[in-house]
C-alpha positions as CSV (number, residue, x, y, z in Angstrom):
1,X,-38.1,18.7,-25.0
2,X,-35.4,16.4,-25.1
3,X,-31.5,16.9,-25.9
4,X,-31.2,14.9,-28.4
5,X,-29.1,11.9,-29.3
6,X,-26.0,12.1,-26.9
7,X,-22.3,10.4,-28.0
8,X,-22.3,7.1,-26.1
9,X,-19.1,6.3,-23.5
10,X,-17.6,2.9,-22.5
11,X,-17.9,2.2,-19.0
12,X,-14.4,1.6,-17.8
13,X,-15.1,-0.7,-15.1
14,X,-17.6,-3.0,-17.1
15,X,-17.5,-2.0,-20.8
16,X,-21.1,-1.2,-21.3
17,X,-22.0,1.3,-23.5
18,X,-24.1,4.4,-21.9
19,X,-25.4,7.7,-23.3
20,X,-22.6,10.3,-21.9
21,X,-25.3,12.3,-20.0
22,X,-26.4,9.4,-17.9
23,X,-22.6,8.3,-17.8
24,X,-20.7,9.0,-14.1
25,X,-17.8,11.4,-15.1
26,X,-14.7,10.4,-13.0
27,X,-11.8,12.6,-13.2
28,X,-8.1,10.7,-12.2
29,X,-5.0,12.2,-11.6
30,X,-1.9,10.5,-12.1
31,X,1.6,11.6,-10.5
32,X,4.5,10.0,-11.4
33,X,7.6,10.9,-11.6
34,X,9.9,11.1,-14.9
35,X,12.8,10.9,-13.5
36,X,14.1,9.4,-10.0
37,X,16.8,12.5,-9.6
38,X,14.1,15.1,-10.6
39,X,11.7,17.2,-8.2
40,X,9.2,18.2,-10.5
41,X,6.1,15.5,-11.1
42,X,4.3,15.4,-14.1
43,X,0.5,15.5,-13.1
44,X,-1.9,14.2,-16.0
45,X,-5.4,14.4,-15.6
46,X,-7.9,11.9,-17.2
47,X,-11.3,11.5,-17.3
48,X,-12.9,8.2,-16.6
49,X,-16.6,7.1,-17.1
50,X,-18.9,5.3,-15.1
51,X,-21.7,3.4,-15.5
52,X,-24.5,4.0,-12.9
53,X,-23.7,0.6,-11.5
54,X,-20.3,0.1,-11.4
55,X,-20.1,3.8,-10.1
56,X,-22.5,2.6,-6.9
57,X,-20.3,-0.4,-6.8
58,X,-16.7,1.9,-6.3
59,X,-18.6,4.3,-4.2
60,X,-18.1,7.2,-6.2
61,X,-21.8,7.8,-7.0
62,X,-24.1,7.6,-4.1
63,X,-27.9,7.8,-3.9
64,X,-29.7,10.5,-3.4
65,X,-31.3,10.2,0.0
66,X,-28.0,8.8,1.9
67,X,-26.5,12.6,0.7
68,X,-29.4,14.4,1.9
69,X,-29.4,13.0,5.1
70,X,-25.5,13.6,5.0
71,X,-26.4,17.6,5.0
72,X,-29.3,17.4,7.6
73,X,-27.2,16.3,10.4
């Protein structure tokens, strides 16, 4: 049995429109700082999606097989 219809993403590299399940899920975080005197950072997190393709492209998503080899040796 399937899932269902899934919400569709954006890709944020191309703009194509993917199902979220098949969708790379990215997560950023950003540091900056709010003030040039101040210590503390502000650290916001934001989540970034992928299609498969551009995901391959960045190197973020890598096949399979190249992992598993990865772990063998």
């Amino acid at each position: 049995m399937g899932r269902g219809r899934e919400p569709l993403v954006t890709c944020d590299a191309c703009g194509r429109t993917i199902p979220r399940d098949k969708a790379v899920e990215y997560s950023k975080g950003i540091v900056f700082d709010v003030d040039q005197k101040d210590i503390v950072l502000d650290l916001t997190r934001k989540k970034v999606y992928y299609c498969i393709s551009c995901a391959k492209h960045r190197k973020i998503f890598e096949k399979k097989k190249k992992r598993l080899r990865k772990r063998y040796d």
